[in-house]
C-alpha positions in Angstrom: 53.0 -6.1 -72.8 53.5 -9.8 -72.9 53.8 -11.3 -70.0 56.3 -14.6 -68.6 56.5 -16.4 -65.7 58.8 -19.2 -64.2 58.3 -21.0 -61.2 61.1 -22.8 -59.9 60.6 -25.4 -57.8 63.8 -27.0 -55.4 66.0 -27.8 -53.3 69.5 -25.8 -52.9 70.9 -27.2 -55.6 68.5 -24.1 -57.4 70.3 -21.6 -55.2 73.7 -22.1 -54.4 77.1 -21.9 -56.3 80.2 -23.8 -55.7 82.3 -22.9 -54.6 81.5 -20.0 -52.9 81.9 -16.4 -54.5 81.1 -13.2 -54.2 79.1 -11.1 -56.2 79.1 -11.2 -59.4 80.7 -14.6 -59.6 77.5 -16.4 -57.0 74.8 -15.8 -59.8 72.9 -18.9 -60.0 70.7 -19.9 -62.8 67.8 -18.0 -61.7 69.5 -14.6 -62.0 71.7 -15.5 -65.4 68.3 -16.7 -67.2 66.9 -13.3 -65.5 69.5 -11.6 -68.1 69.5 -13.4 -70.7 65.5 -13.4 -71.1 65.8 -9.8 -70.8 68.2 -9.1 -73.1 66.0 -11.4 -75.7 62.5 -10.6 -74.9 63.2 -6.6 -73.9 59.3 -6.2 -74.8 57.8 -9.2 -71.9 57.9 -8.2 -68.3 59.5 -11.3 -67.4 59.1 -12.6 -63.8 60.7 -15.9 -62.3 59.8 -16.7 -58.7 62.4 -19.2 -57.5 60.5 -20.7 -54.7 63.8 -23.4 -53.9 64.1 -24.2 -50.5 67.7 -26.0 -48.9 66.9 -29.4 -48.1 63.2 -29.9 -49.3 61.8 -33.4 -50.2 59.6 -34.2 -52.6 57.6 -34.7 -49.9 57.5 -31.5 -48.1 56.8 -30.2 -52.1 53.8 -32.3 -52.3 53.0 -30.6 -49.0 52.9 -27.4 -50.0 51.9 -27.9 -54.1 49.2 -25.3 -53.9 51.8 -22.6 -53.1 52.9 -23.1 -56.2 50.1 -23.7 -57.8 48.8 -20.5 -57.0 51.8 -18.8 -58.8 50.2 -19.6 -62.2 53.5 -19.6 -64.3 54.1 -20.3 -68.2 56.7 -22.7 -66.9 57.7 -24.6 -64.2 61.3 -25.4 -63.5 61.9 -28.7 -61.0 65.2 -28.9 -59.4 65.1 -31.7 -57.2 66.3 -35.1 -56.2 69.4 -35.6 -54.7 67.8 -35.1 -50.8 65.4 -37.9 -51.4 67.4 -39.8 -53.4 71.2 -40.0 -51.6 71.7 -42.8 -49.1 72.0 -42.0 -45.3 73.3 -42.4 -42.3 70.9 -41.6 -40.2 67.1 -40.9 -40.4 65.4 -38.0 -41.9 63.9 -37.1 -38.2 67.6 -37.1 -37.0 68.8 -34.8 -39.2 66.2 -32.0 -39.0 66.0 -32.3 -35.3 70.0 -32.1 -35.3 69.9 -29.1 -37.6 66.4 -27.7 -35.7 67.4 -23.9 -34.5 65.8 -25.0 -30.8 67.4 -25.1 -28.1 67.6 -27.5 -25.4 68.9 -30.7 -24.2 67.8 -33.1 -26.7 68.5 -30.6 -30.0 72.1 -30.3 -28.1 73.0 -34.1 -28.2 71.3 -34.3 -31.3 73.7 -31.4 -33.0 77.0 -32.7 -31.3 76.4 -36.9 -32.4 75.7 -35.4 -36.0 78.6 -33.1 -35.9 81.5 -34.4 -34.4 80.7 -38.4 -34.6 79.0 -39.4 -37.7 81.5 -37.7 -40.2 84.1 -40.7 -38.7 82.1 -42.8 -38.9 79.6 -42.1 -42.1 80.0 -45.1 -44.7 79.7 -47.5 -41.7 76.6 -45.9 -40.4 74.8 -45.8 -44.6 75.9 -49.2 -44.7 74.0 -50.4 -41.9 71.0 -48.9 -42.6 71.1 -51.1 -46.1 71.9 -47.8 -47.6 68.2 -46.2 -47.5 67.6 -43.4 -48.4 65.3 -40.5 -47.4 62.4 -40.9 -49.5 61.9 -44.8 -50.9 61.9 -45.5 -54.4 58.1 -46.2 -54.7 57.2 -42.9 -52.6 59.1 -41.0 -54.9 57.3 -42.4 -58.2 53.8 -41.7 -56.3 54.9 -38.5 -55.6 56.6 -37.2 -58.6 53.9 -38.6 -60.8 50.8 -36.9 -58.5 53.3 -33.4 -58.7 53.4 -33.7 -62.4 49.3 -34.6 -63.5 48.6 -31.9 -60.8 50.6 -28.9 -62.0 50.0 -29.7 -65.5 45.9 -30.1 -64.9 45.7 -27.0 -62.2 47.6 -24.5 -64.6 48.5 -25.5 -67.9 52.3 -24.4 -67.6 55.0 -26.6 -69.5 57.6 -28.5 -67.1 61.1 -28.6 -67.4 63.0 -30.7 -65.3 66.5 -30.8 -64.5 68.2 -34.3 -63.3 70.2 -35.0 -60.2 73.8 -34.5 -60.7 75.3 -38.2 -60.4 77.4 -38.1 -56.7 81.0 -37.9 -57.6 83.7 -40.0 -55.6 83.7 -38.0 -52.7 80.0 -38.3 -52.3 79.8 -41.8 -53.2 83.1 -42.8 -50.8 81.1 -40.9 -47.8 77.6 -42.5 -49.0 77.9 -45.7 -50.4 75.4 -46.8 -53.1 74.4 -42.6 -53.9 75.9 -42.6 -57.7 73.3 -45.7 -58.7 70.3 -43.8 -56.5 70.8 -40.6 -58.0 70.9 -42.3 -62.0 68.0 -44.4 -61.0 65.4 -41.6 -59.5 67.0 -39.9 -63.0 65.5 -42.5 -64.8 62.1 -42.2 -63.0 61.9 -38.8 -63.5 62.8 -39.2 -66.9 60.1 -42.0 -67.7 57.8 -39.8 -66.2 57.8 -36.9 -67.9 58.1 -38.0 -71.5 54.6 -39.3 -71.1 53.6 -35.7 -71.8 54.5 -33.6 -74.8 54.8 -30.4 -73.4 57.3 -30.9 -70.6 61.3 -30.9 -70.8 63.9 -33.1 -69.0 67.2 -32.2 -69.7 68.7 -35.0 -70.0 72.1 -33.6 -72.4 73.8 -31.5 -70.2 77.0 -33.7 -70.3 78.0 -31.9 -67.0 81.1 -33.1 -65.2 82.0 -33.2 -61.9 85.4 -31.4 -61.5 84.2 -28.1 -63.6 79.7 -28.1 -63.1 79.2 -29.3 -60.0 82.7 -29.6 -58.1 81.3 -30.5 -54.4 79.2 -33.4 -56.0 75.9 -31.7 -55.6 75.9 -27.9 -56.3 76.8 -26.2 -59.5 79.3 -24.1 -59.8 79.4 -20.4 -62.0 79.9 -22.4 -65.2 77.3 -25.0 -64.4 74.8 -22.5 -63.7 75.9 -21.2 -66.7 74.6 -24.2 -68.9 71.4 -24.6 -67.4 70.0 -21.2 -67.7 71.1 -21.5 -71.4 69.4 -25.0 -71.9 66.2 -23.6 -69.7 66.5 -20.3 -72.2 66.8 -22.6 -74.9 63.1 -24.3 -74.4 61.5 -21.1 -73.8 62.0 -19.1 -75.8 61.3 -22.0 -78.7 58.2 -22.3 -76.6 57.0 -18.8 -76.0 
């Protein structure tokens, strides 16, 4: 029996749905590409090992490549972005020692600024920070590009990429300058990629915001819905 394997590789934009369901109406990409792959290739034993984590960097991905390395998949599916790219209103450090699970004094104060003062006072805050965001723009092309040549020269596997979803107003009102981050790591992605052959970036999803992704960063039912066809799409004209 043939065998097919996806690795996908993210942030919680490759796990969640939006807005929230219940089962059968919270199956994200992962599980309605499961199905349809099945129902196609009913003589593959198909595995996909979505290794997505909420609120991963490119960075902490770098960290950990030869995790996923060691998965040795046909494909590779990167669905990331939007954490490095987004402006902010306060340091990375901040925010993962105000959302740590310790507790003590500093984790407390930490918790409480980033709960009940910044969301008054948000655009302010991104503004004076010169809208920065998490992970520079120049850290983010070392890093994408090293991601890429390694994957592709460790294992062989095709890419497909998947592009931020552009902030919609709400996003953009709370952080200022997001929409024209999020289009411009696109286009870095984008430019690096097509330098090889065999890897994908999806770039024709025409998704918009009130119906695909309706909280400005999530997908909802029906956008998970278009992806796992477009990621079907490539594979199985692949494999």
């Amino acid at each position: 029996m043939n065998q097919l394997k996806i690795t996908i590789i993210g942030n919680s934009v490759a796990l969640r749905v939006r807005p929230t369901k219940s089962y059968p109406k919270n199956k994200n990409y992962t599980y309605q590409l499961n199905e349809l792959l099945h129902a196609s290739l009913p003589y593959h034993s198909i595995i996909i090992d979505n290794k997505a984590l909420g609120a991963s960097t490119i960075y902490n991905i770098s960290l950990n490549i030869d995790k996923y390395i060691n998965t040795f998949p046909n494909f590779y599916v990167l669905n990331f972005g939007v954490v490095d790219a987004s402006t902010r209103e306060v340091p990375l450090w901040f925010y993962r020692l105000a959302t740590s699970k310790r507790d003590n004094i500093i984790v407390s104060f930490c918790r409480f600024f980033y709960r009940g003062v910044i969301p008054k006072i948000r655009p302010f805050l991104v503004r004076l920070r010169a809208r920065k965001s998490w992970i520079p723009r120049k850290k983010f092309v070392r890093l994408f590009e090293n991601l890429i040549t390694t994957l592709t020269r460790e294992t062989n596997a095709k890419i497909i990429v998947i592009p931020i979803n552009p902030a919609n107003d709400r996003i953009e009102n709370n952080l200022p300058g997001t929409r024209k981050n999020h289009l411009l790591y696109n286009h870095i992605m984008k430019s690096i990629v097509e330098k090889y052959p065999d890897h994908y970036y999806l770039d024709d999803l025409t998704l918009t915001p009130t119906e695909d992704y309706p909280d400005g960063v999530h997908f909802s039912l029906k956008g998970h819905e278009i992806i796992a066809k477009k990621i079907f799409n490539i594979i199985t004209h692949c494999f």
